[in-house]
C-alpha angles and dihedrals in degrees: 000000000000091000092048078056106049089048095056083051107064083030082066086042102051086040092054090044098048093053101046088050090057095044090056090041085054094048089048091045097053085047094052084043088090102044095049081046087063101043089055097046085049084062086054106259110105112196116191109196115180130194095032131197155147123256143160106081114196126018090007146080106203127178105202124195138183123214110354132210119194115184122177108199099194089071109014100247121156132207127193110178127176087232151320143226132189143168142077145285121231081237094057102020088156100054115072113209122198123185127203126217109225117269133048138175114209120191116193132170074232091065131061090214141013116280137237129219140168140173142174094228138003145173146155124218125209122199110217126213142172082272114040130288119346116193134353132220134168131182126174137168142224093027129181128157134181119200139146134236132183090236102047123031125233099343116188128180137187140180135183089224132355131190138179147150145202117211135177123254133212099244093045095269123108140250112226128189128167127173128179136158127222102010114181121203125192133167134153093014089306128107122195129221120292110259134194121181146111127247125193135173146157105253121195099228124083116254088245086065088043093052093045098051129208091349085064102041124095122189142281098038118186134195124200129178088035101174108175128162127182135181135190135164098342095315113097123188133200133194134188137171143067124293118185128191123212125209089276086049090245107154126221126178149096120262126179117212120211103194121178131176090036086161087072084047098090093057094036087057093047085067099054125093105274091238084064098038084084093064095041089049083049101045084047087047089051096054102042081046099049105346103140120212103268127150135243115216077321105321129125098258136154133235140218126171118224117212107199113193126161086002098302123118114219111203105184095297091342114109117187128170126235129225109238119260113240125235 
């Protein structure tokens, strides 16, 4: 009995610790929030989160906020979101997760006009070392987002789940990954295939430049070890290779196309915007010219090999040119 007593005791006593101990680090927490506010707006990024307050007792450190306004001032883009959380779990104290509240409105010098996004879920994860941040992920469900740009009119995309992160290299690239199901693209009244697939691929360039977009890219920007499949409705298509752009977005490289169930091809190309269906004829005339026997993820499938050079693609005899990439 003694010994059941004297238990419950230091029990009481952990407990009142521990939460005393919570309740000082928020405190502490909700008085450093300001200062942290301001460092970040000195690199350029000025975050104004209202309502303010500290969740997550017991086995979590959370930063809420309400409404939440993001501006970066390099390039002029704007952020609104109904509202943000951040911090860690005791289970997982190196691994920063930040969630997102549905929807957000997003301006950008990129854009014609705001857009508009909205999810189901959301959330960004930040791995933490002895350093900074480490690596960067992100996965949300249920996605759909509405935007403008000068080039394609009224493009709208949606997608039942999407995943991706950003990781360091050893050689100060990056290693990039992004997964998503079901995404549906439409632009100009016409709306492409559903796709689902995962691309992956080692860039150049550090994650910080990623993250702080075409302020922090400097041409020309190349990509190795690009590893990308797709499938929609029976045809799967697989790409491998390497692709660099130079400062007047002219694209150079070698990529090599594993298609399987062409047979599937023709009715996949009717549904592409007529302006695209060249390229897909081009890309079918190809294969059933010099396509050589190959597999995808075990399937009966054929391969070409596209060499891109001064911004043209050569597919056997085929020569297509290439829009410029942007940066």
């Amino acid at each position: 009995m003694r010994t059941l007593i004297a238990v419950l005791i230091i029990l009481v006593v952990v407990a009142a610790a521990w939460s005393g101990g919570w309740f000082w680090l928020a405190g502490w927490a909700d008085r450093q929030a300001p200062s942290v506010l301001t460092e970040i707006a000195e690199r350029g990024v000025e975050v104004d989160c209202r309502d303010r307050q500290v969740s997550g007792f017991p086995f979590a450190m959370r930063i809420v906020c309400g409404e939440t306004a993001i501006a970066e001032r390099s390039t002029g883009t704007r952020a609104r979101l109904g509202s943000v959380t951040g911090g860690a779990s005791v289970f997982a104290p190196t691994i920063a997760r930040i969630d997102m509240a549905s929807p957000a409105r997003v301006e950008s010098p990129l854009l014609e006009s705001p857009a508009e996004i909205r999810w189901r879920d959301a959330g960004v994860n930040v791995g933490i070392g002895l350093n900074g941040p480490r690596d960067v992920s992100f996965d949300a469900a249920n996605l759909s987002a509405a935007f403008a740009l000068s080039n394609l009119p009224d493009p709208e995309l949606a997608a039942v789940s999407a995943a991706g992160t950003l990781a360091p290299a050893d050689d100060g690239g990056t290693e990039a990954a992004v997964s998503f199901t079901d995404l549906a693209v439409s632009a100009d009244g016409a709306a492409f295939p559903t796709v689902s697939g995962r691309a992956s691929g080692h860039l150049s360039v550090p994650p910080r430049a990623l993250l702080n977009g075409r302020a922090g890219l400097s041409a020309p920007i190349a990509a190795r070890a690009i590893d990308i499949v797709l499938d929609s409705g029976g045809a799967k298509l697989k790409a491998v290779g390497q692709l660099s752009v130079d400062a007047a977005g002219v694209l150079d490289g070698a990529i090599t196309l594993r298609i399987a169930g062409a047979d599937q091809l023709p009715a996949f190309i009717s549904k592409l915007p007529p302006q695209m269906q060249n390229l897909g004829n081009a890309v079918v005339g190809a294969l059933f010219a010099f396509g050589r026997p190959a597999t995808v993820d075990g399937e009966p499938a054929s391969e070409i090999v596209v060499e891109i050079e001064g911004g043209a693609a050569r597919i056997g005899l085929f020569e297509l040119g290439l829009p410029r990439v942007p940066l």
